[in-house]
C-alpha positions in Angstrom: 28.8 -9.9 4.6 26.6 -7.9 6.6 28.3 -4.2 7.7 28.9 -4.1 11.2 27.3 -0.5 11.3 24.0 -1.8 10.2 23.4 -3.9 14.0 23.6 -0.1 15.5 19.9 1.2 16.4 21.1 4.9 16.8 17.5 6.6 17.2 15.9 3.9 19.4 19.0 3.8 21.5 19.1 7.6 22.7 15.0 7.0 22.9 15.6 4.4 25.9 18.9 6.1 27.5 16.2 9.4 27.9 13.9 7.5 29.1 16.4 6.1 31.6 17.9 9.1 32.6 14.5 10.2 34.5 14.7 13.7 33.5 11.9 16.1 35.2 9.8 16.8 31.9 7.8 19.9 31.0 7.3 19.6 27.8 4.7 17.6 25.6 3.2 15.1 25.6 1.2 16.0 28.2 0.7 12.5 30.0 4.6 13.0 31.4 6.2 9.3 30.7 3.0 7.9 31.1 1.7 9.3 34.8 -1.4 10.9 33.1 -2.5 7.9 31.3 -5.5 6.3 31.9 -5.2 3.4 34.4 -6.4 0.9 32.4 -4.0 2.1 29.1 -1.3 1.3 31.2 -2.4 -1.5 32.9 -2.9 -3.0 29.1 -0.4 -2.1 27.6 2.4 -1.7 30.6 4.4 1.3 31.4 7.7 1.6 29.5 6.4 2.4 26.2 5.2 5.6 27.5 8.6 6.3 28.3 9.8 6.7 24.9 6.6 8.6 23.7 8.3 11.6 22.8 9.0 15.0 22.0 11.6 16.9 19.8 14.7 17.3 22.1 18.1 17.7 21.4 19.1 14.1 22.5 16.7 12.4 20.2 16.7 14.7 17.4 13.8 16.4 14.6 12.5 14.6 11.9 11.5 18.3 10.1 15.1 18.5 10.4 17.6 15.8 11.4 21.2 16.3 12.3 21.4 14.0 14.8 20.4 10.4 15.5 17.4 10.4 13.2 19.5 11.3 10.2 21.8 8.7 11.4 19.3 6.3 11.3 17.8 7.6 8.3 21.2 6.9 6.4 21.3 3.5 7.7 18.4 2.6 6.3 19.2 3.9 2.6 22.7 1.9 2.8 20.0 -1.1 3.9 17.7 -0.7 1.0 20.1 0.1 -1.7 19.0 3.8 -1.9 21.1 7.1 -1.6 18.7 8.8 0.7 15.7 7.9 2.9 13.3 8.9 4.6 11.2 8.1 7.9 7.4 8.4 7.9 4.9 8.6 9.9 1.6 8.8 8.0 2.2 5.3 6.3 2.9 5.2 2.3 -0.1 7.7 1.9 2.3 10.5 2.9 4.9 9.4 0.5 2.8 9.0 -2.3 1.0 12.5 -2.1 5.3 13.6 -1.7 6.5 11.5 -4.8 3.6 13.8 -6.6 4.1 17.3 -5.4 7.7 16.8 -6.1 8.0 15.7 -9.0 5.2 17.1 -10.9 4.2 20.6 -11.4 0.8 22.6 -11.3 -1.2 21.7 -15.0 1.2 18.8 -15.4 0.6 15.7 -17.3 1.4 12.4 -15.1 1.1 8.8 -16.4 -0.8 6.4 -13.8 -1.1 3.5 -13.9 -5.4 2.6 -13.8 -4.4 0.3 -10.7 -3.0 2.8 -8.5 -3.9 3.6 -5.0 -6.0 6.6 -4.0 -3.7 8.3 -2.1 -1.8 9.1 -5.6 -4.9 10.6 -7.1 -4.7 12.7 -3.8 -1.4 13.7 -4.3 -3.0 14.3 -8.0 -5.9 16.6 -6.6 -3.6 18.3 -3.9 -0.3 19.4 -6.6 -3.0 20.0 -9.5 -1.6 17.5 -12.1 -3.4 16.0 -14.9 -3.5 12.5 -15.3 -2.9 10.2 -18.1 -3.7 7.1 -17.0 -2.7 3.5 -18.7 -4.1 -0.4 -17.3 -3.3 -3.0 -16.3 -4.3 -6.5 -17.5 -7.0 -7.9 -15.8 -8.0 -11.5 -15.2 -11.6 -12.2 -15.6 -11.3 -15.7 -13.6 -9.7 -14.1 -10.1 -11.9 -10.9 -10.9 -8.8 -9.1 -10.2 -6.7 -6.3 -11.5 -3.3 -8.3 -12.8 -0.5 -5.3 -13.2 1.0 -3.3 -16.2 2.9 -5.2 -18.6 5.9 -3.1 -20.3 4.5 -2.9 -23.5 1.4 -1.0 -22.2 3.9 1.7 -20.2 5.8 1.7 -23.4 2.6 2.3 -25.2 1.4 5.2 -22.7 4.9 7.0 -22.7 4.7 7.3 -26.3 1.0 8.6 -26.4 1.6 11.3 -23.9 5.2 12.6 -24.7 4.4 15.9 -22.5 4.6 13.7 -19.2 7.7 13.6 -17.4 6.8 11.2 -14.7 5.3 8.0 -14.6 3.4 6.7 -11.5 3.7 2.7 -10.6 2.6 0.4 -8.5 4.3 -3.2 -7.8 3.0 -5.3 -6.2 -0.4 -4.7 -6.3 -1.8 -6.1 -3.1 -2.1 -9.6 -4.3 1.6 -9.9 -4.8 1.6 -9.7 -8.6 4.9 -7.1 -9.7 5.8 -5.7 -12.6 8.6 -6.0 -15.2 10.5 -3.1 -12.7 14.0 -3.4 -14.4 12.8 -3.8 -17.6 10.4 -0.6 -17.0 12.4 1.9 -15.2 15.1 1.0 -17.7 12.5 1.8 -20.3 11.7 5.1 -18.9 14.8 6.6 -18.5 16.0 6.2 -21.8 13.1 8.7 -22.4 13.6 10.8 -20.1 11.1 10.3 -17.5 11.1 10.6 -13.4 10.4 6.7 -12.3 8.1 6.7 -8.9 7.3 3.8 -7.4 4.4 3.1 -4.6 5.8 -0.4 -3.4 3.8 -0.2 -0.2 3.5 -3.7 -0.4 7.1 -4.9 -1.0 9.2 -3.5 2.4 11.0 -6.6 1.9 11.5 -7.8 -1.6 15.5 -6.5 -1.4 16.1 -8.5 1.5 15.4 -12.3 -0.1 16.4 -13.5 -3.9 13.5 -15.6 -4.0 11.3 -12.6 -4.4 10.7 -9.7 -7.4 13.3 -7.5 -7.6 12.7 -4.1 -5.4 12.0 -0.9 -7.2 14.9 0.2 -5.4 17.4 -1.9 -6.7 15.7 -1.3 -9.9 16.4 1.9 -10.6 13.3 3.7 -9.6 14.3 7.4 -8.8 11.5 7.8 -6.0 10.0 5.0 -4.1 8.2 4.0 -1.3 7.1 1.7 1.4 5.0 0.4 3.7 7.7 -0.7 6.4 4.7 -1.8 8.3 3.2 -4.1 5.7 5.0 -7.5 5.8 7.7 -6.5 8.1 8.5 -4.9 11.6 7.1 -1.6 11.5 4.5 -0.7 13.7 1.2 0.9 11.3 1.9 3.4 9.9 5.4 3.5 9.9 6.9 3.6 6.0 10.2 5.2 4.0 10.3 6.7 1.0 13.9 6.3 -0.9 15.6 8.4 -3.5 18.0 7.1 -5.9 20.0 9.0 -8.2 19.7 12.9 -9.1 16.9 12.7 -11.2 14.9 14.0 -8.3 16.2 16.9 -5.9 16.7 15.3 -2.4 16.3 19.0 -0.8 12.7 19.1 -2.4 12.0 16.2 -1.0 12.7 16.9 2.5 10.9 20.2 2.0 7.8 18.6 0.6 8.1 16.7 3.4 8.3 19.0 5.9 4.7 20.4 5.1 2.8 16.9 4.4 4.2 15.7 7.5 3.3 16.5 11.6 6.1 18.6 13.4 4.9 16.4 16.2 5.9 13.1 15.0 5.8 9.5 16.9 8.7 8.6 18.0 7.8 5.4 18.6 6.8 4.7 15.5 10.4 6.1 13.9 11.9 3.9 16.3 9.7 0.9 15.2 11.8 2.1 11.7 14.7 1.9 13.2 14.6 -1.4 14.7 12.9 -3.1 11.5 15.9 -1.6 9.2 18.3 -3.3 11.7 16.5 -6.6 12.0 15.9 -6.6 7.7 19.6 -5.8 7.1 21.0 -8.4 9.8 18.5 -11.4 9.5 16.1 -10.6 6.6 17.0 -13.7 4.3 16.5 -15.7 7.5 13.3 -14.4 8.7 11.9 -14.1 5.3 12.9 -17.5 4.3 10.9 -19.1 6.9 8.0 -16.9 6.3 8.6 -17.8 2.2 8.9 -21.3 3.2 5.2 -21.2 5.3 3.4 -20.1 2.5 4.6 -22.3 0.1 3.9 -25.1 2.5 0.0 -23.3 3.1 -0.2 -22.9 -0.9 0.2 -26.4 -1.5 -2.5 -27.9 1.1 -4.7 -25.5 0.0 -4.3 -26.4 -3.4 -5.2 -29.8 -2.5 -8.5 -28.7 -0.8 -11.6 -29.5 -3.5 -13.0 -26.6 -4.3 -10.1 -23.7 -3.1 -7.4 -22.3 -5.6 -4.2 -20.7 -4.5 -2.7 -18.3 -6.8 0.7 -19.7 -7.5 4.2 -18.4 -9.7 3.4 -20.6 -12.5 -0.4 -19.0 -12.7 1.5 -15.4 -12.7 4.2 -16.2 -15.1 1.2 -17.1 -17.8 0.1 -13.8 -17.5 3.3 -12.0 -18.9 6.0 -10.4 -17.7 5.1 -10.5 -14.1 6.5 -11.6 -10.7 4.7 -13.2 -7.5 5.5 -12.2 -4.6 5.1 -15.7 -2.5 4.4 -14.3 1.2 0.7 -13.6 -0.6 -1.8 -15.8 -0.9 -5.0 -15.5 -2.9 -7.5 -18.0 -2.4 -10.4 -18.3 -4.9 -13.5 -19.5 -2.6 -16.0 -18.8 -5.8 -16.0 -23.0 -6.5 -17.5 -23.0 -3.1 -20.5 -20.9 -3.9 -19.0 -18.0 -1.7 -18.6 -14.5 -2.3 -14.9 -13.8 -0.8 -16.9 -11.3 1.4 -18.8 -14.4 3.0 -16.1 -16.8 3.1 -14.1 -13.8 5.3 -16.7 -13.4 7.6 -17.3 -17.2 8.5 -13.4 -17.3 9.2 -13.7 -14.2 11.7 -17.1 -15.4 13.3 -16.8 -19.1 13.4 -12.7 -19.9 13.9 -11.5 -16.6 14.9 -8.8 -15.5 12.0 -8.9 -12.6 10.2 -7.5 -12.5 6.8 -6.1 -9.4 5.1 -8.6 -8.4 2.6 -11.7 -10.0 0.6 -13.3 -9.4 -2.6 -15.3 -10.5 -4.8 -14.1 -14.1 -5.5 -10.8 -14.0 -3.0 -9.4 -14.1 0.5 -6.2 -12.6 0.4 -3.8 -13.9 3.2 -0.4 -12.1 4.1 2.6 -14.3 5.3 4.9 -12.4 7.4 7.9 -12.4 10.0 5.7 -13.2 12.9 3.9 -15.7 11.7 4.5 -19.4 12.6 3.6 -22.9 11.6 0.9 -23.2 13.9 -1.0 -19.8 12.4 -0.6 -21.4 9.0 -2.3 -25.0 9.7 -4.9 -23.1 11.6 -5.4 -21.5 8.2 -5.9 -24.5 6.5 -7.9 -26.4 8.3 -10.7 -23.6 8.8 -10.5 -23.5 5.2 -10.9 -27.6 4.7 -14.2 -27.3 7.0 -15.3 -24.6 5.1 -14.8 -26.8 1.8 -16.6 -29.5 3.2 -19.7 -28.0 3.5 -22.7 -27.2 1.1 -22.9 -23.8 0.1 -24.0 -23.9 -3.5 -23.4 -24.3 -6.7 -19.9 -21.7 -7.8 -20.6 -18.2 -7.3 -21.1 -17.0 -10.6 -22.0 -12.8 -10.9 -24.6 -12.1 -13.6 -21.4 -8.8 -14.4 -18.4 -9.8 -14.7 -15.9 -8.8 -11.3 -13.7 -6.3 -13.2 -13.8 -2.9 -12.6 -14.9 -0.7 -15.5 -12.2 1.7 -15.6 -10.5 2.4 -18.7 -8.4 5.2 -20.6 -10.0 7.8 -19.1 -11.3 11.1 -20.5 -11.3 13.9 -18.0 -14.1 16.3 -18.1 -11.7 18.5 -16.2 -8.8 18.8 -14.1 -9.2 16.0 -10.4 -8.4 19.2 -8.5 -11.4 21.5 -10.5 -14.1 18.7 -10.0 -13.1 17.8 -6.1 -13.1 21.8 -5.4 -15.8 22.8 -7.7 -19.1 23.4 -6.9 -21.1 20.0 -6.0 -24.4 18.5 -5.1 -24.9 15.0 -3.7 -27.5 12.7 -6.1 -28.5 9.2 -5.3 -25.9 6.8 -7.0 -28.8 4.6 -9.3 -29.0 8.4 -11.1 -25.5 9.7 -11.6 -24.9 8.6 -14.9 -23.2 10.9 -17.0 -22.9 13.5 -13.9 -19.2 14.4 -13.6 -17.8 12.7 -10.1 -16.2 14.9 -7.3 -14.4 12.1 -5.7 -12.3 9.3 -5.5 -14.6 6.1 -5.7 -12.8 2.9 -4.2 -13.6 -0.7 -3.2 -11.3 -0.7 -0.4 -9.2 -2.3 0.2 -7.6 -2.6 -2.2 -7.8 1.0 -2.9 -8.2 1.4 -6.8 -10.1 4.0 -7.9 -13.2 3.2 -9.6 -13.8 6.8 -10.3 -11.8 9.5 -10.2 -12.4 13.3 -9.8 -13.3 15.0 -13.1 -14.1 12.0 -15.0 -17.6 11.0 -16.5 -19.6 8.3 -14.5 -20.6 5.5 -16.6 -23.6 3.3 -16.7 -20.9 0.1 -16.0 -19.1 2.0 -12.7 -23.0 2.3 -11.0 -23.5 -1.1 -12.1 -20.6 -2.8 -10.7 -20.9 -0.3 -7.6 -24.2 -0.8 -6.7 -23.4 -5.0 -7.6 -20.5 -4.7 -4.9 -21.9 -2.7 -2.5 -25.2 -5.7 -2.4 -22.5 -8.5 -1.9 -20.6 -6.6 0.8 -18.0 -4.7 -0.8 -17.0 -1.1 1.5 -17.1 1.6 -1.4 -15.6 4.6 -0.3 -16.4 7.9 -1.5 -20.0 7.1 -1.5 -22.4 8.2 1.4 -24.6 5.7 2.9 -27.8 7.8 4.4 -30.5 7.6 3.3 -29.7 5.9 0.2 -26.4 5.4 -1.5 -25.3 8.6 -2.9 -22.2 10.5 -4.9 -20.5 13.8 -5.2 -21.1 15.4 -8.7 -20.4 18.6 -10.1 -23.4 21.4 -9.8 -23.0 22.3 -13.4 
């Protein structure tokens, strides 16, 4: 039974009884409920919102500091998502991420990673001076895509590196594929170790029993989300939970305080608001339908000569993994596209925009707001697509894993991205010691990583990406494609 408490929208309520109120304002932001704004902003976009667009004031509460309806809201959401306390923020799961670091983990450090996590934990890396120890995932050669960790390969990396106390996750990766959470976080804390979790991409996994079991419910003593991802949050709006003591609330909150602006969107907190509600009060519903849609999409598409869906049975093969359903990856190699190409064609030619491409894939998101209609648009782009001659399969002369490994730091991320640095032309950084976080993004997974030795393989598969359209960040573009190295 849903609690009644759980309908109340405490922080977006205030928001539009100030607005209503039609108080004289002189205070930020500047535009005054919206009569500085640009004509045509308004015109687009109509005038209310601009109403709400506020400031810290009494009646709607800080975030630096809640005691009002923001902490109100805030503890709504934790009862929502299983949690003892949570969070609102409003720099997306970046924020949290570079949080779940400098509170947990100490200057000098050790900190197991997981090889498949985002950048924005290797930030959180450089900025609290930690040294990673990083473990991979499984990979599957086929896909060209980075699977997840099993247990046995945490298990593994807990008992090579006894000196780390925390252990860094990710699940699910952005293609949906989770981890063995319960089975992991269980295996961590009979060790001893702090259990964070960057679940960006699973908002919604406590809210349906069809899907992977939340980090949350889990047991994981930090974790957070991307509200914005697959459910109502407007971008950048995310939480970031704590369960248990393992992890001092109050540190949290303080760590917070200095990663996060002291002028804070209220629109976007009240986005947070309003998604909590409608998860806690109509999640399985919603999520059914959208769990429903893509099973539907996964099976025409899976009919189409030439496409391949990634499906629960394909994941269960791997190990002890879990798909999340609302994401669909579709192989377009057997068509003799890149995923790059086949992404483009959809955008140019029928007007749909998938999430993410790479080398062999489209990945497709199936959310809350999207309908029947969206999904057989989908599909038939894709059966036109299928029906004409592109070639024979796209098969790479490397194969479309990235080479990253156990890695062996020359020296600390936080030395090499502050130390002294010259730029060199890509082709001739072999053995030169990187300064920065390489990525194909999305998804985000460091290829390189501050501090660590640049292999003949990582130019290879860059400069192989980077021909067939990949975005590589961390490498400049003019004149030629270059890197960061250290000096010396």
């Amino acid at each position: 039974m849903i609690p009644e408490r759980q309908y109340r929208t405490p922080l977006f309520d205030a928001m539009v009884t100030l607005a209503e109120a039609r108080k004289v304002s002189f205070h930020t932001p500047g535009h005054k409920s919206g009569k500085g704004i640009s004509t045509r902003f308004r015109k687009f976009v109509g005038s209310k919102i601009f109403t709400i667009d506020l400031t810290t004031l009494d009646e709607v509460d800080c975030l630096q500091k809640p005691v009002g309806v923001i902490r109100e809201a805030q503890e709504l959401a934790a009862e929502a998502h299983g949690a003892d306390r949570s969070f609102f923020l409003v720099n997306g799961t970046t924020v949290g991420n570079h949080a779940m670091i400098l509170c947990t983990v100490l200057p000098g450090e050790e900190v197991l990673v997981a090889r498949n996590a985002h950048k924005s934990i290797l930030a959180g890396i450089i900025l609290g001076g930690a040294i990673p120890r990083f473990f991979l995932p499984t990979f599957d050669p086929e896909l060209g895509i980075a699977i997840n960790v099993s247990a046995a390969a945490v298990e593994e990396a807990m008992r090579a590196h006894p000196k780390a106390r925390v252990v860094a996750l990710t699940s699910p990766n952005y293609y949906g594929v989770a981890a063995d959470m319960p089975t992991i976080i269980a295996a961590g804390h009979r060790r001893g170790k702090v259990m964070i979790v960057d679940e960006a991409h699973g908002p919604h996994l406590h809210f349906h029993p069809a899907l992977p079991p939340s980090a949350v419910d889990a047991g994981s003593d930090l974790t957070v989300q991307s509200t914005h991802k697959i459910v109502g949050g407007m971008t950048q709006a995310s939480m970031l939970h704590v369960k248990g003591t393992a992890v001092d609330a109050g540190r949290v909150a303080g760590i917070l305080q200095i990663l996060q602006s002291t002028s804070p969107s209220y629109i976007l907190m009240a986005s947070l608001d309003l998604a909590r509600m409608q998860m806690a009060t109509e999640g399985r519903k919603l999520l059914g339908k959208a769990i429903e849609l893509a099973e539907q999409a996964r099976g025409r598409i899976n009919r189409i000569p030439g496409l391949r869906c990634l499906d629960a049975q394909r994941v269960k093969e791997w190990g002890d993994l879990e798909l999340d359903v609302t994401k669909l990856t579709i192989s377009v190699k057997d068509l003799g596209l890149t995923g790059y190409a086949a992404s483009a064609l959809l955008n140019t030619e029928f007007d749909i925009q998938v999430e993410m491409a790479d080398l062999f894939n489209l990945l497709v998101i199936v959310s809350i707001g999207d309908r029947s209609d969206d999904l057989d648009r989908l599909v038939r782009a894709l059966e036109v697509l299928a029906r004409r001659t592109h070639g024979p399969a796209f098969a790479p002369a490397i194969l479309p894993l990235p080479p990253i490994r156990d890695t062996h730091l020359a020296c600390s991320p936080r030395k090499a991205y502050f130390g002294k640095y010259v730029y060199i032309p890509l082709a001739e950084a072999r053995g030169r010691i990187t300064c920065d976080i390489v990525t194909i993004y999305p998804p985000g997974v460091p290829i390189l990583t501050p501090g660590e030795e640049i292999s003949a393989e990582a130019v290879e598969y860059l400069q192989f990406l980077g021909r067939h359209g990949a975005r590589i960040d961390g490498v400049i573009e003019q004149p030629d494609p270059g890197i960061r190295v250290l000096a010396d």
